[in-house]
Structures are given as structure tokens and as C-alpha cells.
Backbone as ProteinMPNN parsed JSONL, in Angstrom:
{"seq_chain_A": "XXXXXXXXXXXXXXXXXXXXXXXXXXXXXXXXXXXXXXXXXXXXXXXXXXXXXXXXXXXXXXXXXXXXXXXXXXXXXXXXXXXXXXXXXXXXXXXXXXXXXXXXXXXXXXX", "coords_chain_A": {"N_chain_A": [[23.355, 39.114, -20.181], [21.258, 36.174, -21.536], [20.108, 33.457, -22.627], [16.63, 33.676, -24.033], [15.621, 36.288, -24.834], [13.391, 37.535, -26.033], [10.464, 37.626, -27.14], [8.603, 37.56, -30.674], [5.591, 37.99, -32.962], [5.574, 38.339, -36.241], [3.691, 38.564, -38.655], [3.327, 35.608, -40.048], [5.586, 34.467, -39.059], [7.558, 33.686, -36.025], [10.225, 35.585, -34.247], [12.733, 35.089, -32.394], [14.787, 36.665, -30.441], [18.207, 36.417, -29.266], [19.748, 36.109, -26.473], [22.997, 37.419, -24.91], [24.736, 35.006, -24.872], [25.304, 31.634, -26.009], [25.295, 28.756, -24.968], [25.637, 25.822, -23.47], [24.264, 26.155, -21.136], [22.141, 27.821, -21.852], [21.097, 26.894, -23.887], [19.094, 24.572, -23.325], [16.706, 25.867, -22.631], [16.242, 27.409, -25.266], [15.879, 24.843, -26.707], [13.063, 24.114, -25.993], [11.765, 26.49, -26.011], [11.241, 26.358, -28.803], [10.58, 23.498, -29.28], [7.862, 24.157, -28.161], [7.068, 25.782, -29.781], [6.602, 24.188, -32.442], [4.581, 23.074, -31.475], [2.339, 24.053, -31.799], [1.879, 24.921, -34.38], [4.009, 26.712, -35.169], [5.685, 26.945, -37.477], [8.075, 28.305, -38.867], [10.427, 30.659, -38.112], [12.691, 32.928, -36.703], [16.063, 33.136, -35.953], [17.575, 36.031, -34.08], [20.182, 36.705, -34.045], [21.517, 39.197, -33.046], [23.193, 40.12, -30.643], [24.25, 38.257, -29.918], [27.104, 37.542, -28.495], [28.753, 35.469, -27.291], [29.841, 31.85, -28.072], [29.421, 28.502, -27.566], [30.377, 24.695, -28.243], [28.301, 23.583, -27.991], [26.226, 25.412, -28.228], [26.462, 25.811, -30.834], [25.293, 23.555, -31.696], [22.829, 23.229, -30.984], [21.917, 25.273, -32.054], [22.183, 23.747, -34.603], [20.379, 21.527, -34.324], [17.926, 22.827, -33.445], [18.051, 23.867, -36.232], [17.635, 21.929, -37.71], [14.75, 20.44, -36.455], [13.237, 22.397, -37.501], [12.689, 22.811, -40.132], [11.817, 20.394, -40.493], [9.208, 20.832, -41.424], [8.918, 23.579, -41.734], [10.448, 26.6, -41.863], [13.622, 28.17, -40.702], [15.534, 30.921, -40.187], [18.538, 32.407, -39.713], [19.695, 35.584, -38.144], [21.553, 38.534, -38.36], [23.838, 37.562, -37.435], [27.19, 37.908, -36.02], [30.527, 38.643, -36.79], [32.156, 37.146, -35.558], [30.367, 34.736, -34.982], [29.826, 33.548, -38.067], [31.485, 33.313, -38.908], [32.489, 30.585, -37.577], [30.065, 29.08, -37.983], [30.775, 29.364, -40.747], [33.044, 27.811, -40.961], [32.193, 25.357, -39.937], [30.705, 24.753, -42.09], [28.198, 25.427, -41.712], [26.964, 27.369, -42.261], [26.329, 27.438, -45.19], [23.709, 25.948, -45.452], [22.281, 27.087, -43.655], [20.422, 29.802, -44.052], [21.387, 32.623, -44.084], [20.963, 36.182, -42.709], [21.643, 40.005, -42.341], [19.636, 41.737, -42.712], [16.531, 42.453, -41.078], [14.427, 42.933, -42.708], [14.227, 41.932, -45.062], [15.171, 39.02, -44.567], [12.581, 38.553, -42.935], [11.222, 38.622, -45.516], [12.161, 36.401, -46.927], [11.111, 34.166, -45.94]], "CA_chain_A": [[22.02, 38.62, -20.428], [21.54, 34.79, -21.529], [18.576, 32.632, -23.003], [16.289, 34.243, -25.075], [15.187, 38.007, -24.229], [12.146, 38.354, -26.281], [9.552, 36.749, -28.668], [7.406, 38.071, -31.158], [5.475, 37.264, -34.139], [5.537, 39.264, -37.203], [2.725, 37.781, -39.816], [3.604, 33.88, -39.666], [7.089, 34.493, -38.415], [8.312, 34.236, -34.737], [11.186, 36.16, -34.237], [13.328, 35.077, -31.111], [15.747, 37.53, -29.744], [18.899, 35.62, -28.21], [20.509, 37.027, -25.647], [24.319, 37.522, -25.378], [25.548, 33.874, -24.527], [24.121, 30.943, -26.419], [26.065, 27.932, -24.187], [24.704, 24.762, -22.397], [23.364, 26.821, -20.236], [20.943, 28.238, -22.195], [20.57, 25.271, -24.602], [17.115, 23.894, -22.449], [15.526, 26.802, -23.37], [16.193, 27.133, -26.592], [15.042, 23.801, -27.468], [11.89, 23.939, -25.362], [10.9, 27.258, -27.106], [11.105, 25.548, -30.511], [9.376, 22.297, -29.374], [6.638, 24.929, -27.573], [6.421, 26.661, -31.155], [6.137, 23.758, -33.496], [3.489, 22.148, -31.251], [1.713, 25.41, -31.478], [2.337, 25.343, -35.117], [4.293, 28.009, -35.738], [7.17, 26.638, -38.158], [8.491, 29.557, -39.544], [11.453, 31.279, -37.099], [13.59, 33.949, -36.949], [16.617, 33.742, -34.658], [18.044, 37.476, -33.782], [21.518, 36.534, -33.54], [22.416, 40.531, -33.487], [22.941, 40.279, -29.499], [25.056, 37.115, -29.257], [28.923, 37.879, -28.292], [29.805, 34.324, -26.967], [29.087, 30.984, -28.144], [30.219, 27.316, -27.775], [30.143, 24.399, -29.206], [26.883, 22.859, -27.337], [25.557, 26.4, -28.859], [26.439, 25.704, -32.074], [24.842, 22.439, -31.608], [21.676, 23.569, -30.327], [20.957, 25.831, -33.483], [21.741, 22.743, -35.86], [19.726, 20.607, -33.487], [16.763, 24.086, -33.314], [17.227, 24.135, -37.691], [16.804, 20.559, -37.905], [13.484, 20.595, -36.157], [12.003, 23.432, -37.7], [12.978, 22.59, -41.21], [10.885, 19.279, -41.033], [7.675, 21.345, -41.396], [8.572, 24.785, -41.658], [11.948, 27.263, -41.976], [14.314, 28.722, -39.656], [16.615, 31.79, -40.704], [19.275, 33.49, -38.495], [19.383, 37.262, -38.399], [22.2, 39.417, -37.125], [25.331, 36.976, -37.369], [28.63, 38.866, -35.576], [31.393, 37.865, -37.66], [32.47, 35.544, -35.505], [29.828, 33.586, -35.131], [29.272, 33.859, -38.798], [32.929, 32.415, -39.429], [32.472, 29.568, -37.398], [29.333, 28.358, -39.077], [31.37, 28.784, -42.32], [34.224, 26.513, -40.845], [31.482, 24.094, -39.956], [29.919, 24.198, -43.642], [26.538, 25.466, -41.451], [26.524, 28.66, -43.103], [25.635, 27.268, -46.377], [22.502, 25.306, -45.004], [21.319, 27.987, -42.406], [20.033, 31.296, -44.124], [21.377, 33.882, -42.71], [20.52, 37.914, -43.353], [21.989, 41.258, -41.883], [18.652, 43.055, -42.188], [15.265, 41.905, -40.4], [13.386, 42.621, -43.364], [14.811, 40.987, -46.085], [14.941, 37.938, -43.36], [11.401, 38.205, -43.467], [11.011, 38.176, -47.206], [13.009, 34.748, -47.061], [10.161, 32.755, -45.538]], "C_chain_A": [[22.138, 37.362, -21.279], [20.028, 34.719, -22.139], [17.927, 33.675, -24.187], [15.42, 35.603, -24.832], [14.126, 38.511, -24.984], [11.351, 37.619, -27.553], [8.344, 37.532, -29.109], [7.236, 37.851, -32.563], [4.985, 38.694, -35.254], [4.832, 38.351, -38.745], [3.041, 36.369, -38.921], [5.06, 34.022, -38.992], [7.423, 34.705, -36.775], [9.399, 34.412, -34.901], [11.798, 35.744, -32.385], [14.426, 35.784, -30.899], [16.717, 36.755, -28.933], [19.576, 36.371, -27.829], [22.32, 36.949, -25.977], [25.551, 36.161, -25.404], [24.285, 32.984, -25.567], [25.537, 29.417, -25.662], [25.293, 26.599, -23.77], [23.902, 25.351, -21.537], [21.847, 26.932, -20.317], [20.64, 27.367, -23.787], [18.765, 24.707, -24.524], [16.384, 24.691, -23.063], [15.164, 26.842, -24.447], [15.079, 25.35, -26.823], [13.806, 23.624, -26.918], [10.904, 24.773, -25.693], [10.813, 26.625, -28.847], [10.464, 24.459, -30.523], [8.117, 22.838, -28.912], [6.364, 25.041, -29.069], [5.756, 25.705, -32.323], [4.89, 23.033, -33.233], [2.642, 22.824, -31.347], [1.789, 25.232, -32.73], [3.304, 26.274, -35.691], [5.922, 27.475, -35.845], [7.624, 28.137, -38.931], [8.97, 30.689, -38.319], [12.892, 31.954, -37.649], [14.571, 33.817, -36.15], [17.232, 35.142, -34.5], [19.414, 36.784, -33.083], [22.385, 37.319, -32.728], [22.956, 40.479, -31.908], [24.335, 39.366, -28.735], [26.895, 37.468, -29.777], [29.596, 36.335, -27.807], [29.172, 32.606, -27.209], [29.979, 30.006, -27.84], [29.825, 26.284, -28.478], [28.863, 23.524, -29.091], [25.737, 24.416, -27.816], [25.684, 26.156, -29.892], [25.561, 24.269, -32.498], [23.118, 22.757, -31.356], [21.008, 24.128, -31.359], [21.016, 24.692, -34.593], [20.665, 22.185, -35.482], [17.583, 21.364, -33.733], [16.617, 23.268, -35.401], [16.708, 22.892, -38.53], [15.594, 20.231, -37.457], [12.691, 20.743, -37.137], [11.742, 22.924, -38.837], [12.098, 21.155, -41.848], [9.584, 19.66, -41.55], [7.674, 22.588, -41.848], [10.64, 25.431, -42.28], [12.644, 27.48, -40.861], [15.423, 29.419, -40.587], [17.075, 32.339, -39.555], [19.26, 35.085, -39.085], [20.687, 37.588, -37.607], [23.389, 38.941, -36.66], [26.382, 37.885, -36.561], [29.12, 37.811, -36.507], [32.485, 36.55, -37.235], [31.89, 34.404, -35.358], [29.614, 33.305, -36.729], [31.259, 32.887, -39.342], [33.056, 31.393, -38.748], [31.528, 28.751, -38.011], [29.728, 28.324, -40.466], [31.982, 27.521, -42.121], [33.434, 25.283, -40.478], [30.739, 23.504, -40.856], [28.509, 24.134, -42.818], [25.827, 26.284, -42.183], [25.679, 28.39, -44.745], [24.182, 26.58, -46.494], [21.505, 26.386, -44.815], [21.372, 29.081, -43.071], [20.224, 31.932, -43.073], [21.124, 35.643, -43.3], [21.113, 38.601, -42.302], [20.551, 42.395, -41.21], [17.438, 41.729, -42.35], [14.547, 41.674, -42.031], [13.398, 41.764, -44.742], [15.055, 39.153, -45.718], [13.591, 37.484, -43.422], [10.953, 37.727, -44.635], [11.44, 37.03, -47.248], [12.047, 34.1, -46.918], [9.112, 32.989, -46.84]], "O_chain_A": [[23.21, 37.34, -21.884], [19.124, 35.554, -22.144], [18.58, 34.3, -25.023], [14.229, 35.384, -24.613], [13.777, 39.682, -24.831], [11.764, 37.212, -28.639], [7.431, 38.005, -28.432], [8.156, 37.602, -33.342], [4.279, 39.676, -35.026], [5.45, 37.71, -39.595], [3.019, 36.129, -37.713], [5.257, 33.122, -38.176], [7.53, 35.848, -36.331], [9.973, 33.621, -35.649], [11.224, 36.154, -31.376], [15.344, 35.171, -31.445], [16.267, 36.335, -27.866], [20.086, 37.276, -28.489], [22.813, 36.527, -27.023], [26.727, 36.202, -25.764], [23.12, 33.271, -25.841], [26.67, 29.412, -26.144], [24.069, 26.668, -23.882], [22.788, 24.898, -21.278], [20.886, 26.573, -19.637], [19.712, 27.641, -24.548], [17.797, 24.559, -25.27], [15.536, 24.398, -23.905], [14.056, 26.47, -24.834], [13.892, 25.095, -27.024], [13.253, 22.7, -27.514], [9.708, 24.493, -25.773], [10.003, 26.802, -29.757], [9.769, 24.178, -31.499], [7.14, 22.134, -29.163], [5.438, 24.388, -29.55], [4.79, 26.042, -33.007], [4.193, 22.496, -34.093], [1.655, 22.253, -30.884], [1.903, 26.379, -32.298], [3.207, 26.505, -36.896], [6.869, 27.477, -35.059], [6.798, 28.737, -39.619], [8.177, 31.412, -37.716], [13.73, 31.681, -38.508], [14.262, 34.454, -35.142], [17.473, 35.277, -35.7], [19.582, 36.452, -31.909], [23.353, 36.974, -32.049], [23.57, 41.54, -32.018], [25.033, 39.539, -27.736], [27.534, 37.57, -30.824], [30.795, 36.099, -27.951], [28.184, 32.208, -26.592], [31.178, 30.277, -27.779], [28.998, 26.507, -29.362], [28.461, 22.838, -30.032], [24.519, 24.316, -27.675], [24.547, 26.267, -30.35], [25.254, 24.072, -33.674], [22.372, 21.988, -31.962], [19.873, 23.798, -31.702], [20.107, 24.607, -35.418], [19.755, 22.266, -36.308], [16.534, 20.78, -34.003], [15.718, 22.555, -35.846], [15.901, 22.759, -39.45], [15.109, 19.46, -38.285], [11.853, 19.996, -37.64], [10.604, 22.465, -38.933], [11.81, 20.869, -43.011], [8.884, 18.811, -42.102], [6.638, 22.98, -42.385], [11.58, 24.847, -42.82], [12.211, 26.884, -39.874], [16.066, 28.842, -41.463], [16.395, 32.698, -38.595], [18.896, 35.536, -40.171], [20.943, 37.111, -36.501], [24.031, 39.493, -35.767], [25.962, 39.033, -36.703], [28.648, 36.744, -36.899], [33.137, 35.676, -37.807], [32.417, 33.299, -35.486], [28.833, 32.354, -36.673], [31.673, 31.999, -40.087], [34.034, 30.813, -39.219], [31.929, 27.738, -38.583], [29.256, 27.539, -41.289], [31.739, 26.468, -42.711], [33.955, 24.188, -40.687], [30.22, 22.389, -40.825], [27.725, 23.201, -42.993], [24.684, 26.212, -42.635], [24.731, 29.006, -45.233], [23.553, 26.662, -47.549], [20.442, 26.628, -45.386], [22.432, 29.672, -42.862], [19.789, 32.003, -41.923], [21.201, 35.939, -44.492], [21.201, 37.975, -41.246], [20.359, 43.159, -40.264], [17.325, 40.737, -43.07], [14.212, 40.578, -42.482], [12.496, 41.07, -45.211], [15.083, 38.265, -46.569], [13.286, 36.36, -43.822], [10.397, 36.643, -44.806], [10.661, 36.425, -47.984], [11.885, 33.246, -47.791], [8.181, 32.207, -47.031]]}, "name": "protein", "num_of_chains": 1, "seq": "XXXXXXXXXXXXXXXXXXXXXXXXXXXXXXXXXXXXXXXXXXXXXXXXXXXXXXXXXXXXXXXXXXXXXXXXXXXXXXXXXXXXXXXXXXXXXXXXXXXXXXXXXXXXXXX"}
């Protein structure tokens, strides 16, 4: 499963669910739900990392690209890191930018 498998808003917060690839592939999307959301207002995003097993580096690109957006107006926190994606955004010095959390609700509390 690929792209983004589910959206929903919790108070001010959309929460996006990414599926198990985050690649060029599914890049378009991504950035087309995030330019949908901020034109919509709705700065303040959750990604649901918990799902994603394979990334590259046009994925890793895509969430700087996503937290640079949001961040002009609003937040963006990840949720749900695996440890390897979670050790490559160290080695890229993203991790220290991009809030990230384990648990949803404490994720929430962030914004």
C-alpha cells in the first residue's frame, strides 16, 4: 500500500496516514494534499509515519519540501518514525527540525 491511506481531522489537526512506501511515486500526492490543506487553511499536520517500511531519497525530500510549506503558517509533526527512517533523518540533521513523537497523543499536545 503507497500514497496516503487516510485523512482525518482531530480538533485543528489533520492527521495523514502514509502508507508503506513514501518514493517518487507517491511524492505528487503528498504535495498536492498539503497544498489542498493549506489552501483550505488547515496548517497544523500530523504525518502517521507508523506504516512506512521503505523510503528514498525523493521521500525524504518531499517531507522537507511538505515541513517547509506548512511551517510558513502553521506546524507539521511526524508520528510513528521506524527506526530507520528515524536514523536517517538524524544523519540528515532533519530530526532536530522535524518534531517527531511515538504516541498520537502527545503529538497532538505539540501543536
Amino acid at each position: 500500500m503507497a500514497g496516503i491511506v487516510d485523512k482525518r481531522k482531530v480538533g485543528p489537526v489533520t492527521i495523514l496516514e502514509l502508507g508503506t512506501r513514501l518514493t517518487g511515486a507517491e511524492v505528487p500526492e503528498l504535495h498536492k494534499t498539503i497544498r489542498d490543506l493549506l489552501e483550505h487553511g488547515n496548517h497544523e499536520v500530523l504525518l502517521d509515519c507508523s506504516s512506512v517500511t521503505f523510503i528514498d531519497s525523493l521521500g525524504i525530500g518531499a517531507l522537507v519540501r511538505s515541513w517547509v510549506s506548512v511551517e510558513k503558517k502553521g506546524k507539521l509533526r511526524l508520528l510513528g518514525l521506524s527506526p530507520r527512517l528515524c536514523e536517517l533523518l538524524q544523519i540528515t540533521g532533519l530530526l532536530k527540525v522535524m518534531g517527531s513523537f511515538d504516541d498520537v497523543g502527545e503529538a497532538l499536545r505539540s501543536f
